[in-house]
N, C-alpha and C positions, 0 to 999 in steps of 0.2 A: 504494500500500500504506500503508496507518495503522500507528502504532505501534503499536496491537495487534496486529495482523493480524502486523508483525514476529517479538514477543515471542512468538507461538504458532507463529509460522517457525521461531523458534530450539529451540523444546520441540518441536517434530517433527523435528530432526535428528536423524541415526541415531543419534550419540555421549551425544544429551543424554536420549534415548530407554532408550540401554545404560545410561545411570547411573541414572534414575531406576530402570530394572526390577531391576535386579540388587542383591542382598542385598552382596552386596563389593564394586561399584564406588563407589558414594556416600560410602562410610567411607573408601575406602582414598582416595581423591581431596579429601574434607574435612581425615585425617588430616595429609595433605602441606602441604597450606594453611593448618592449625593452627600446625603443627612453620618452616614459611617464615616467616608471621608472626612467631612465636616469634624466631625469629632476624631478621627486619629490625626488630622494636621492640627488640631487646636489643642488636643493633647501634649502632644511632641512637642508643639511649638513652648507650651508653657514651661517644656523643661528644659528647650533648647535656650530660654531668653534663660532661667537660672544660672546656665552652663555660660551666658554669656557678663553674668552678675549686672543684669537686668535689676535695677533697685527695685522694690517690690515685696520679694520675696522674703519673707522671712525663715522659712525650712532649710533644714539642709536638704541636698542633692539627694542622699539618699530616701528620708520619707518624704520627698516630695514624689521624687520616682516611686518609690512603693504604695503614694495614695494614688498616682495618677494614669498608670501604666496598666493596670486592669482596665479599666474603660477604654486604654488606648486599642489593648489585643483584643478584648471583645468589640468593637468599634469594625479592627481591622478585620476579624472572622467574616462578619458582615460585608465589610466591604469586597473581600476578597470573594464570597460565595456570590453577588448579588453581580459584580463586574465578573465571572464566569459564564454566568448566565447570558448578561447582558451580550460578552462575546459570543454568546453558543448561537444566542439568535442569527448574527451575520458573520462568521466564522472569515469566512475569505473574504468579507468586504474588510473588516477589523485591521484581520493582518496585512491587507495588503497596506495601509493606510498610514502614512510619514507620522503624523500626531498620536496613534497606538503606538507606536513602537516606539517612539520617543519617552512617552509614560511609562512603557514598560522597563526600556533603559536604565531612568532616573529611578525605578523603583528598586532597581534592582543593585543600581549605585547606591541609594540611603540604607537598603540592606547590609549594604558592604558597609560603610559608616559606622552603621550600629555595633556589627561586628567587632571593626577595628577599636571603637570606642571602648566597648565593653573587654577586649583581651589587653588593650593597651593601656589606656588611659586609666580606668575604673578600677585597675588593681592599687591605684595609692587614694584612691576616693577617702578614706579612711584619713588621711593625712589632709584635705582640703574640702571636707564636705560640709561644714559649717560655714567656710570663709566666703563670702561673696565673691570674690574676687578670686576667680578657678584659675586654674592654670592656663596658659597658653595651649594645650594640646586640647583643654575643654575646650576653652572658644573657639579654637578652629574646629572640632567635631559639630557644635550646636552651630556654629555660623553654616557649615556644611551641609547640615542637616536642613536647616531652614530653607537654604538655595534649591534643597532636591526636592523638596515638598513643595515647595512652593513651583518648582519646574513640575511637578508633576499634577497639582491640581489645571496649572497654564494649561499643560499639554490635552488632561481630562478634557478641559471645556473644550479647547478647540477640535476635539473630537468630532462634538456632538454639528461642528458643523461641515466636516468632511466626507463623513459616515452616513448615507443616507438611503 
């Protein structure tokens, strides 16, 4: 089987079949993945301004991250199950399309982020998670973090007018 051949697997499933036809599934399922997004860049963001000792805050990094970071991965569950869909309905139209693949890029770069964040930077959190004032390796993660998200909510919208 070819990736295309795939991608037209996936747009002949019954599910992605019911979203495309249906006047209310497509909204109510884009809506949900709006509203998750919404909430995992507005999450991230508020730990990325900490990380940037954004005045405000008074937590440290760590409970701030431990109160804020469940809403972020549940957020993201959502968002991730709800943009599956959304792709299953046009499968080949999606991927062929410069602004999908762009989002997918940058998501795939703030993954890496997080990563490096978390093996490198976060093993002295311990030593600077009270101080406002993070490290230079923080700020550049959260400055980091900020650019991708915010590249990739850019890129979402401009989806929605490529994609049709």
């Amino acid at each position: 089987m070819t990736f295309g051949e795939l991608l037209k697997a996936i747009e002949a499933t019954p599910v992605a079949t019911a979203l495309r036809e249906s006047g209310f599934l497509f909204p109510a399922v884009e809506t949900a993945h709006v509203l998750a997004i919404t909430l995992v860049v507005g999450t991230i963001a508020i730990v990325d301004f900490r990380l940037l000792g954004v005045p405000g805050h008074t937590k440290g990094v760590r409970r701030l991250t431990a109160d804020v970071l469940p809403f972020t991965w549940g957020a993201f569950a959502v968002a991730l199950i709800s943009g599956a869909l959304l792709f299953a309905s046009a499968a080949t139209k999606y991927w062929a399309d410069i602004p999908f693949r762009m989002k997918m890029v940058l998501l795939v770069l703030a993954g890496l982020n997080m990563v490096f964040f978390h093996l490198i930077t976060w093993r002295s959190v311990h030593v600077w998670d009270e101080v406002v004032r993070t490290p230079f390796a923080a700020k550049i993660a959260g400055a980091t973090s900020l650019l991708l998200w915010i590249g990739v909510v850019l890129f979402g919208r401009w989806i929605g007018f490529t994609v049709s």
